[in-house]
C-alpha positions in Angstrom: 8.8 -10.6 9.3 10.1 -11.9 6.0 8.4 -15.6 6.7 5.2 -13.7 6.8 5.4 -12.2 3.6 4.7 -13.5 0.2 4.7 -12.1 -3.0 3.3 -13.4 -6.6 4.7 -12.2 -9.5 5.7 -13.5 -12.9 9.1 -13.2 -12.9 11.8 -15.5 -15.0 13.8 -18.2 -13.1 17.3 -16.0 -13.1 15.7 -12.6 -11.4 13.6 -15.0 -9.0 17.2 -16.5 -8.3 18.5 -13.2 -8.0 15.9 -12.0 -5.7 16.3 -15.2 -2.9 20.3 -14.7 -2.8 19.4 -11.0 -1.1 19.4 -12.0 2.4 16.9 -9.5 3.3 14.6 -11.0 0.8 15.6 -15.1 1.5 13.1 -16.0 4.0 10.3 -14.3 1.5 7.9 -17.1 0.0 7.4 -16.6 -4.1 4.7 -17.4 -6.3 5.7 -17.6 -9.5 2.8 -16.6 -11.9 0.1 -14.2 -13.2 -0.9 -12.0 -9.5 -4.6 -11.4 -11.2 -5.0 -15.3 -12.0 -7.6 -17.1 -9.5 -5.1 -20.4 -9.3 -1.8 -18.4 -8.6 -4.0 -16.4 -5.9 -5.2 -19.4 -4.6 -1.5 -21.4 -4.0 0.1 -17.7 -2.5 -3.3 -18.5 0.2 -4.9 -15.3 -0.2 -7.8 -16.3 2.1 -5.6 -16.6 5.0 -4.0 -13.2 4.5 -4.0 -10.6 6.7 -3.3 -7.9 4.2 -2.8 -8.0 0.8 -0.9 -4.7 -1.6 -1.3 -5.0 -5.5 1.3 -2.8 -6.9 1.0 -1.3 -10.1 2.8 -3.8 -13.0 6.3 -2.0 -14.1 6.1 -4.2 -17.1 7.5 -1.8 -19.7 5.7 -3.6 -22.9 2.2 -2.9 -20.9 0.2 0.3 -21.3 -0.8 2.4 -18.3 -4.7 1.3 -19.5 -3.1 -2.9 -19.5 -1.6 -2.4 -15.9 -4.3 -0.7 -14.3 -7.2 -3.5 -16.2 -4.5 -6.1 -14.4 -4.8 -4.4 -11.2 -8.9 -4.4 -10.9 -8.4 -7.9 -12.2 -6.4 -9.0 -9.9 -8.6 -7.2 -7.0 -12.3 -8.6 -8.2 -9.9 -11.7 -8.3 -9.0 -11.6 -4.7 -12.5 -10.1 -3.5 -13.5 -13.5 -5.2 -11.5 -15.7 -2.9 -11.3 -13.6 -0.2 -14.0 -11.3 0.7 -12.6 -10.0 4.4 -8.7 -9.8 3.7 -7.6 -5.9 3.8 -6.3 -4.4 0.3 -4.6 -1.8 -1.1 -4.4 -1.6 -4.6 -2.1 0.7 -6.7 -3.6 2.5 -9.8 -2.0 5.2 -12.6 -5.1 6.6 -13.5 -8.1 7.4 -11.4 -10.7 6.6 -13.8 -10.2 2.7 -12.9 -10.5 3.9 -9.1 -14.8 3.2 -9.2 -13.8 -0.5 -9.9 -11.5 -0.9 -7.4 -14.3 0.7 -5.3 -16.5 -2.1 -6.9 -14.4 -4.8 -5.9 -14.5 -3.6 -2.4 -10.8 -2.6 -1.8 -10.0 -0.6 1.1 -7.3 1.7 -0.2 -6.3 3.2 -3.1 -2.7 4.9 -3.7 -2.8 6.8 -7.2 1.1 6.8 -7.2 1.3 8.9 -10.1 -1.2 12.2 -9.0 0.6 11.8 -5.7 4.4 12.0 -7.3 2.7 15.5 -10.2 1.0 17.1 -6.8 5.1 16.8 -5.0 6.4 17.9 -7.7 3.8 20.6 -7.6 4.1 21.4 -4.0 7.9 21.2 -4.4 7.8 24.3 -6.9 6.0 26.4 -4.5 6.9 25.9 -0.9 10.3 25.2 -0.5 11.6 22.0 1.5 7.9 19.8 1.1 9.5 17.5 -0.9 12.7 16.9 2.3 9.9 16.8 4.5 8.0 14.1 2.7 10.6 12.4 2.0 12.0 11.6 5.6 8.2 10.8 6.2 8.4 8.3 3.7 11.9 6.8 4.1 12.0 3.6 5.4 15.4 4.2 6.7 14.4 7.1 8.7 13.3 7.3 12.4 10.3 9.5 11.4 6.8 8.3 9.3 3.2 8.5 9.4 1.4 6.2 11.3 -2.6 5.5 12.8 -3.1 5.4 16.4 -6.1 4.8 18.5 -7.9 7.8 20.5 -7.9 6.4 24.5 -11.5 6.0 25.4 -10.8 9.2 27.9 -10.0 11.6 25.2 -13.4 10.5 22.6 -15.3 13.6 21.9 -12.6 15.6 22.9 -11.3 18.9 21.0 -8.7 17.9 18.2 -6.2 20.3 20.2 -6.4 18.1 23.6 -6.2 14.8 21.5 -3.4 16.5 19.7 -1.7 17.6 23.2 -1.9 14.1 24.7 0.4 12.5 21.7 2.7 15.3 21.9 3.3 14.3 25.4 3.3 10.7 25.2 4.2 10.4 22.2 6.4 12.9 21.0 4.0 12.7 18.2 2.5 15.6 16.1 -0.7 14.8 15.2 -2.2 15.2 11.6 -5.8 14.4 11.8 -9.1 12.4 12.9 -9.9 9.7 10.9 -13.8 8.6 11.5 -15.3 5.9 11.5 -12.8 3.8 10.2 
């Protein structure tokens, strides 16, 4: 729910304004400041989140080197204060992915390589890019999602794992994630 969400940014006073009047965004707590800075991290309560994103800065006077440096910041930052809290940290260039690893976060989206590989895909099989596209609309009844494997079905072929979801899910599976 909105009143579960905060976000920290350093944002003027008119565009945080701007933001609160949308009512989808009203109930949404703000933090106004630097998101890599340990006090700002500290009032947004970190700690006590159960998930935290770090999204690339779209700061159009940074370089892509300045955003991603923010970002690892921001994650050593928040491994710092909160060692167990889930994150996923957006990069635009891989070669700051082994710090993020270093700061122990759990995901890493490299936004850019996804959107050139699209692109990519999108020249040579036609339609990817609709099909991605409803998987990633938020206003669409379709997505990608993890599930749990039922105890019954552990060690089972990937084809009868795959058939249960179809049934009871109307799900098409994708693959096994391990360990995780």
């Amino acid at each position: 729910t909105p009143e579960d969400i905060v976000i920290v940014a350093a944002i003027p006073d008119d565009q945080m304004q701007s933001i609160k009047q949308n009512t989808l965004f009203q109930n949404i707590d703000i933090v106004k400041g630097d998101y890599f800075n340990e006090g700002v991290l500290k009032r947004a309560n970190v700690k006590d989140a159960a998930k935290i994103l770090i999204l690339a800065d779209d700061n159009k006077t940074l370089s892509p080197n300045e955003v991603d440096s923010r970002t690892v910041m921001a994650a050593m930052t928040i491994e710092s204060i909160a060692k167990d809290v889930f994150v996923v940290a957006e990069l635009i260039d891989s070669k700051f992915a082994p710090y993020l690893q270093m700061a122990k976060v759990d995901e890493i989206i490299m936004s850019r390589e996804y959107g050139r590989h699209l692109i990519a895909n999108a020249c040579l099989s036609t339609g990817i890019s609709h099909v991605v596209h409803d998987l990633l609309d938020v206003t669409n009844n379709t997505g990608i999602t993890t599930k749990e494997i039922p105890e019954n079905l552990v060690g089972r072929s990937f084809a009868e794992v795959s058939m249960h979801f179809k049934l009871s899910d109307h799900a098409i599976m994708i693959g096994i994630l391990e360990n995780t």
